[in-house]
N, C-alpha and C positions, 0 to 999 in steps of 0.2 A: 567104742570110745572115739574120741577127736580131738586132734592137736588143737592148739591154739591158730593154726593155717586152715584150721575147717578140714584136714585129711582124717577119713575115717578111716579106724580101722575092727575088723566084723568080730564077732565073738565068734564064729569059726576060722576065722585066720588066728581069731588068739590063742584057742585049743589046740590049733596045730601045733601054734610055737610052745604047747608047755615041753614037752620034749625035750628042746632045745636049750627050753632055759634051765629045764633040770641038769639038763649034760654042764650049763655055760657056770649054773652057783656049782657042784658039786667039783668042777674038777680046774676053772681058773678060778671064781672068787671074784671073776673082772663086775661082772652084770648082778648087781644088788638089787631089784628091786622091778615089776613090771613095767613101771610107767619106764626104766631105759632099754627094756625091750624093745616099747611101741616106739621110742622116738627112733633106734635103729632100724627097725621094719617099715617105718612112715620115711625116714631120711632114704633109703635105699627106693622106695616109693618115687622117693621128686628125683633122685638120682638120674634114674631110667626114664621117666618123663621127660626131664630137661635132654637126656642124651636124644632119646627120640625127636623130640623138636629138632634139635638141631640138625641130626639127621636129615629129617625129612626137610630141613629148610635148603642143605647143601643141592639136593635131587630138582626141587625146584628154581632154586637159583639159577642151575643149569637148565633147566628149561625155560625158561624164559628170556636168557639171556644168550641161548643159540640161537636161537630166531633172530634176536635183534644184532646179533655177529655178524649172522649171516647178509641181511639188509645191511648194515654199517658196511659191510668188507665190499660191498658191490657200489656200494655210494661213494667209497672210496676211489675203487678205480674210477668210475664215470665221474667223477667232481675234481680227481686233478690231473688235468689236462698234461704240465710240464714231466709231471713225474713217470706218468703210463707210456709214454714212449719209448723208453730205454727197461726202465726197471717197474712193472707197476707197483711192487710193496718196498720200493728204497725212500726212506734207509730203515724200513721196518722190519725187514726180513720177507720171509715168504706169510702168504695169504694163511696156512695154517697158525705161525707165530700171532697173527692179528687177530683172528677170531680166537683164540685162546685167549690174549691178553685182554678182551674183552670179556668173555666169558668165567673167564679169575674176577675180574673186577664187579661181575655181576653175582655170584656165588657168597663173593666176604660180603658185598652190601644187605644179603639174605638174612646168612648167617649172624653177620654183627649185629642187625636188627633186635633177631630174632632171640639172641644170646643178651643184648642189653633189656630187652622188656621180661625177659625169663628172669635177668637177676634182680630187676623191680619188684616183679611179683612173688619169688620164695625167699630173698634175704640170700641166696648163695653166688659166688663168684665161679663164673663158667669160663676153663681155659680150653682154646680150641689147635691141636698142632701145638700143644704148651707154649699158647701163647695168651696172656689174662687180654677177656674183652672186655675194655673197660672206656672204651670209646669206638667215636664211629668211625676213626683211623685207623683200625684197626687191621690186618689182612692174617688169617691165619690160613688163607689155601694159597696155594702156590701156583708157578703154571707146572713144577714139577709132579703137581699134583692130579694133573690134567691130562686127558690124552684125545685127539677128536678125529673122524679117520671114516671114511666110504667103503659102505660092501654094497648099496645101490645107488642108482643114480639119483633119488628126486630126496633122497633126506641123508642124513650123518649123523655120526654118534658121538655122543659126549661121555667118558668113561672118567669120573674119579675114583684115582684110588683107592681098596681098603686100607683098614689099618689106622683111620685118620683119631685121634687121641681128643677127644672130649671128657675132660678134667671136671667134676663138680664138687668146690671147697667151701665147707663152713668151718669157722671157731676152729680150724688149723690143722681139720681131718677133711682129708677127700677123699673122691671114689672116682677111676677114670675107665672109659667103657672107650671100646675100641670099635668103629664102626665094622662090620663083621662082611661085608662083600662089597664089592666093586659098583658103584652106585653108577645106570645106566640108562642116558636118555636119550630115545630117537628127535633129531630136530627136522622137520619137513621146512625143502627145500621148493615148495610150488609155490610160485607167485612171489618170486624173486626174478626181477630184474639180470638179464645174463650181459658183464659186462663185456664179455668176447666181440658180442656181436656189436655192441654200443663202440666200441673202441676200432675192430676192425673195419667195418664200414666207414666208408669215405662221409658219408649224409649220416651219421649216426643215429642208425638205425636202433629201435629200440624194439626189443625181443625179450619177454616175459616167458620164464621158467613151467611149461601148464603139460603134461603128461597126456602123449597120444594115447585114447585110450580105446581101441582096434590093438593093442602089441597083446601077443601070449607068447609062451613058450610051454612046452611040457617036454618032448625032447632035445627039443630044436628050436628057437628063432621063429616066431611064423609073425609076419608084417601085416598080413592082411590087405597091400594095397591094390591088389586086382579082385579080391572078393564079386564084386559087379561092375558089367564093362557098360557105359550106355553109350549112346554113339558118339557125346563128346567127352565123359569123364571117367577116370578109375575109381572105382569110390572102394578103400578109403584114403588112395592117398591123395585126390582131391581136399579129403576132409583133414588130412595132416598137414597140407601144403595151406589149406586157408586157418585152420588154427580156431584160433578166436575170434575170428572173421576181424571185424575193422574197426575195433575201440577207441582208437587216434584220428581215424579220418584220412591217414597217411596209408595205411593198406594192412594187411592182416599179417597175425604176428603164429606163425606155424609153431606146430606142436613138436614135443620133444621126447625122445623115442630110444630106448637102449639101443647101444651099439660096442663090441667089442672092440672097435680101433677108433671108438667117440672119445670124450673128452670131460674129465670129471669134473664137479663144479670148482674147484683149487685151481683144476688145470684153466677151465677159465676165466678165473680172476688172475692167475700171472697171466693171462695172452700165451697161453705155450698152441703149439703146432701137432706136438704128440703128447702121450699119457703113458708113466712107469707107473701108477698104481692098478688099485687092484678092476680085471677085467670086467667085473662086474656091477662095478659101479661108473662106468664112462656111458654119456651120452649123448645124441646129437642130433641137431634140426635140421633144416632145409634153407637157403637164402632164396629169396623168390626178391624178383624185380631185377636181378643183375646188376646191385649196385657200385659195383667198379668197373664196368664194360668199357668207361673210359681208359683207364689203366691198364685195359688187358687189351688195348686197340683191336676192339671187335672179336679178339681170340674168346670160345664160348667155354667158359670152363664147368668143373662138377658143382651140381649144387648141394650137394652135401657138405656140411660148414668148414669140416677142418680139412677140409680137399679143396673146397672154392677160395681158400684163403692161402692155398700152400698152390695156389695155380695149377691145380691139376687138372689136365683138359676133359672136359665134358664130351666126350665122344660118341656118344649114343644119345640117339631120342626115341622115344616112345611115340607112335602113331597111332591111332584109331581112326579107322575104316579110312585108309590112306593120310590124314592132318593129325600133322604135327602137336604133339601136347601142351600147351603154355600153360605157366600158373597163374594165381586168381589176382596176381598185385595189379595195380590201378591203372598200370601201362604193362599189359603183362608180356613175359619173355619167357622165350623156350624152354622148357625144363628138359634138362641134362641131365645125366650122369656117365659118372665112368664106368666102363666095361664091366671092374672089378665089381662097383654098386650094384648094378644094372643087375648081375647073378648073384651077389648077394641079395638083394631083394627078392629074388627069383620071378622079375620082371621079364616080360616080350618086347622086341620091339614094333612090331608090329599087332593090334590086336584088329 
């Protein structure tokens, strides 16, 4: 059989339901007649379809609109100049609040969509959070609805919560389905722009988000940057220190590399010095070319980012076969680090 909307429904779903409908005449009297069978088995039908939609529309919303958070939240800091000195998210709260309100905003625009073409096409009226979408002003997620948060370094997760209430009303009966788990999407944070480095450097240095990719770990940490020694380079952290070799013209933009006292991408969109979240998602580059040597009046500090910026003296160099190590910037300058580095990395200084 088929409604009037084209939903079929099979002569073995119908067999199933006689059962049902024997229980439904013999003991309420409610259900007279097959064809109000079908329309409650076909209604329950668009029910779960429309819920489903919309579901799946909230998962993509969020996805699509992390990425573009995350681009927004970094153009923010590099595009206002007055404000990143003192506070970079005043008076909008912290970097987390922004890319949330963003990402609120990019979810209802999904959803509304998707909820106002759904009620075009079945004749029924869909409340989402009870609230009727009945325009595209609509907002029925919230940022309390929201939760977005680092366990690695090069992406973040967009968590909305269960429980969210999808209402579908005809002719003055509804059905509301309860989204049933925590809808969860990773957003990859590569090829973002890292405002830290745009902001701290004196020449506004511009340093793109791209994953060293020599790191493992399986117990421990292993850096790989003495792998092979040649007479002038360490390779790989030659190959970390040049990056993406020299896309600008201006010198090459080094890769980006876990580090347990690095700094998460939140922590670099406020400009912070240290990191309280979680250890496992902070990380951190290199500065090559010494671009405040002005400022630090010749003193050679660590190049390791949230040390070269917190003036922590660069006390050790690395030599091969007696000369001193420089990196690959376009007037290049000695590559440093600090003591603490230097055995972190489980670097020599002399190879």
């Amino acid at each position: 059989m088929m409604d009037e909307k084209g939903f079929a429904f099979t002569p073995l779903a119908f067999l199933l339901m006689i059962p049902v409908i024997i229980v439904a005449v013999a003991f309420t009297g409610i259900v007279n007649d097959l064809n109000s069978i079908s329309q409650i088995a076909i209604g329950g039908d668009v029910t779960y379809t429309i819920a489903n939609n919309v579901y799946t529309s909230i998962g993509k919303g969020a996805q699509d609109s992390g990425r573009t958070a995350a681009y927004n939240a970094s153009r923010y800091v590099i595009d206002n100049e007055a404000m990143r000195l003192t506070n970079p998210f005043h008076p909008s709260g912290t970097s987390k609040n922004y890319v949330t309100g963003i990402i609120v905003s990019g979810i209802n625009s999904n959803v509304v969509a998707t909820c106002l073409k759904l009620e075009s096409e079945t004749g029924r009226q869909i409340y989402v959070n009870n609230i009727l979408i009945d325009s595209y002003n609509a907002t029925p997620i919230t940022s309390s609805d929201i939760t977005i948060y680092q366990t690695e370094p090069f992406s973040y997760n967009v968590n909305v919560t269960k429980g969210i209430n999808i209402t579908v009303a005809q002719k003055g009966q509804n059905a509301t389905v309860k989204t049933p788990i925590t809808i969860s999407v990773n957003i990859p944070l590569e090829g973002i722009e890292d405002p830290y480095i745009w902001v701290k450097t004196k020449d506004r240095r511009s340093d793109v988000i791209y994953q060293y990719p020599y790191y493992s770990y399986s117990n421990q940490a292993e850096y790989h940057f003495a792998d092979t020694v040649s007479s002038t380079q360490l390779q790989h952290l030659f190959d970390c220190l040049n990056g993406t070799n020299n896309p600008t013209g201006i010198g090459p933009r080094p890769y980006y590399f876990p580090d347990p006292n690095g700094l998460t991408f939140f922590d670099r969109l406020e400009g912070k010095d240290s990191s309280a979240d979680t250890i496992g998602a902070r990380m951190t580059t290199f500065v090559v070319g010494d671009p405040l040597s002005e400022d630090y009046n010749g003193q050679q500090m660590s190049r390791v980012d949230h040390e070269y910026f917190k003036s922590v003296l660069g006390n050790e160099t690395i030599k091969i076969n007696g000369n001193i190590l420089y990196d690959p910037w376009p007037t290049p300058a000695q590559f440093r680090l600090s003591t603490n580095y230097l055995n972190f990395f489980g670097l020599q200084r002399n190879y």
